[in-house]
C-alpha positions as CSV (number, residue, x, y, z in Angstrom):
1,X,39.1,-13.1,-28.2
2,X,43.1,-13.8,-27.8
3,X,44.2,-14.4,-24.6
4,X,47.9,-14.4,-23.1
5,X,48.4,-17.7,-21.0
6,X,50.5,-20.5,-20.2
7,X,51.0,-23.8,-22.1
8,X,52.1,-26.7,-20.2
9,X,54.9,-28.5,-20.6
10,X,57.8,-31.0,-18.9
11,X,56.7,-34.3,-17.7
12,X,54.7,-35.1,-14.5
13,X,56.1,-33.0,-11.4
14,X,58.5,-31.3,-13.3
15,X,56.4,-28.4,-15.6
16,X,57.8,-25.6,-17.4
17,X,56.0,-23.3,-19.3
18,X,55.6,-21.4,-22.6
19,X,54.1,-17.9,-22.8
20,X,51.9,-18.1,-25.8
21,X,48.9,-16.3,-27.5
22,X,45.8,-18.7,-28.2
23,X,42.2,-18.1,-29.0
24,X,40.2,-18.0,-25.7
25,X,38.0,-21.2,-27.0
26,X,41.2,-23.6,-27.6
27,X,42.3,-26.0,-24.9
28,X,45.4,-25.2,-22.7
29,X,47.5,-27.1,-24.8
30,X,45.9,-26.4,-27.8
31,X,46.3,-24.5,-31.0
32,X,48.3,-21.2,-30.3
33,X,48.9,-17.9,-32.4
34,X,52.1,-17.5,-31.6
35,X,54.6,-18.6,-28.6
36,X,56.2,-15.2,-27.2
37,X,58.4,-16.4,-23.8
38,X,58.8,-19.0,-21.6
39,X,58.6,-19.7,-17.7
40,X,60.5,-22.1,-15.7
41,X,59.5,-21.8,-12.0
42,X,61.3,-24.6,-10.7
43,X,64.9,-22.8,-10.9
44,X,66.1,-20.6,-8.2
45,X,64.7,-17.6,-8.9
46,X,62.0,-18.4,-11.3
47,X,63.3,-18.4,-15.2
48,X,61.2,-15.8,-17.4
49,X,61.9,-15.3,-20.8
50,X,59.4,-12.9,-23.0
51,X,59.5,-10.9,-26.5
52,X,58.6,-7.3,-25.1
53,X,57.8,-6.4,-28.5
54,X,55.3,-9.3,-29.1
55,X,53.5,-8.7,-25.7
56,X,53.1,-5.1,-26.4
57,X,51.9,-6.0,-29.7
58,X,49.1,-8.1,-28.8
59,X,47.7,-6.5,-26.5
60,X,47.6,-3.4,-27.7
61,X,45.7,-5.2,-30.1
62,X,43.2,-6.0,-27.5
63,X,44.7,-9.8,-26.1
64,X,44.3,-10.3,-22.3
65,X,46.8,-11.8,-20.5
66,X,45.6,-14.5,-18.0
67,X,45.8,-13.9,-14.1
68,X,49.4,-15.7,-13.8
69,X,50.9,-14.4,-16.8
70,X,49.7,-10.9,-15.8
71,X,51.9,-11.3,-12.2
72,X,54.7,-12.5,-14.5
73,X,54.5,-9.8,-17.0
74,X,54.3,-7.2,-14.0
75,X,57.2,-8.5,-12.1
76,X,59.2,-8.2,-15.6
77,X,58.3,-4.2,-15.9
78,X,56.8,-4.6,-19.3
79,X,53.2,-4.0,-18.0
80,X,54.8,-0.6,-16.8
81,X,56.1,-0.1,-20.4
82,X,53.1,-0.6,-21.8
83,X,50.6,1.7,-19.2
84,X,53.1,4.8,-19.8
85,X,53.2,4.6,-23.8
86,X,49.7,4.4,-23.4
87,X,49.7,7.4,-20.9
88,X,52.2,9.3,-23.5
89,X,49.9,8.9,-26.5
């Protein structure tokens, strides 16, 4: 199963993150499918960057986004554009 999660990265006290897709089974910073956005939460506000197009493609295709990167997806509005294409169908 493909999940949506965060890969860690910076140095010690200062992390930053990638959005990526990986296999459920890999470690956090493991192998990934694809990297589709990035997160920076020590700027003021928080820096998101995310391929809408990517997101929507995977999970539509069944990946699940992790608890974190759920929030982050939702305060973005693409979990909105995804529930009403689904509702539209």
């Amino acid at each position: 199963m493909l999940k949506i999660r965060l890969k860690r990265l910076g140095t010690k006290k200062k992390p930053y993150y990638r959005i990526v897709v990986a296999d459920a089974r890999t470690q956090r910073d493991g192998k990934v499918v694809e990297e589709i956005g990035m997160y920076d939460p020590l700027t003021e506000p928080a820096t998101v960057e995310v391929n809408e197009q990517a997101v929507m493609k995977y999970i539509s295709e069944g990946a699940q986004p992790t608890h974190t990167v759920k929030s982050i997806l939702k305060k973005q509005g693409i979990l909105n554009k995804i529930h009403t294409e689904k509702l539209s169908k």
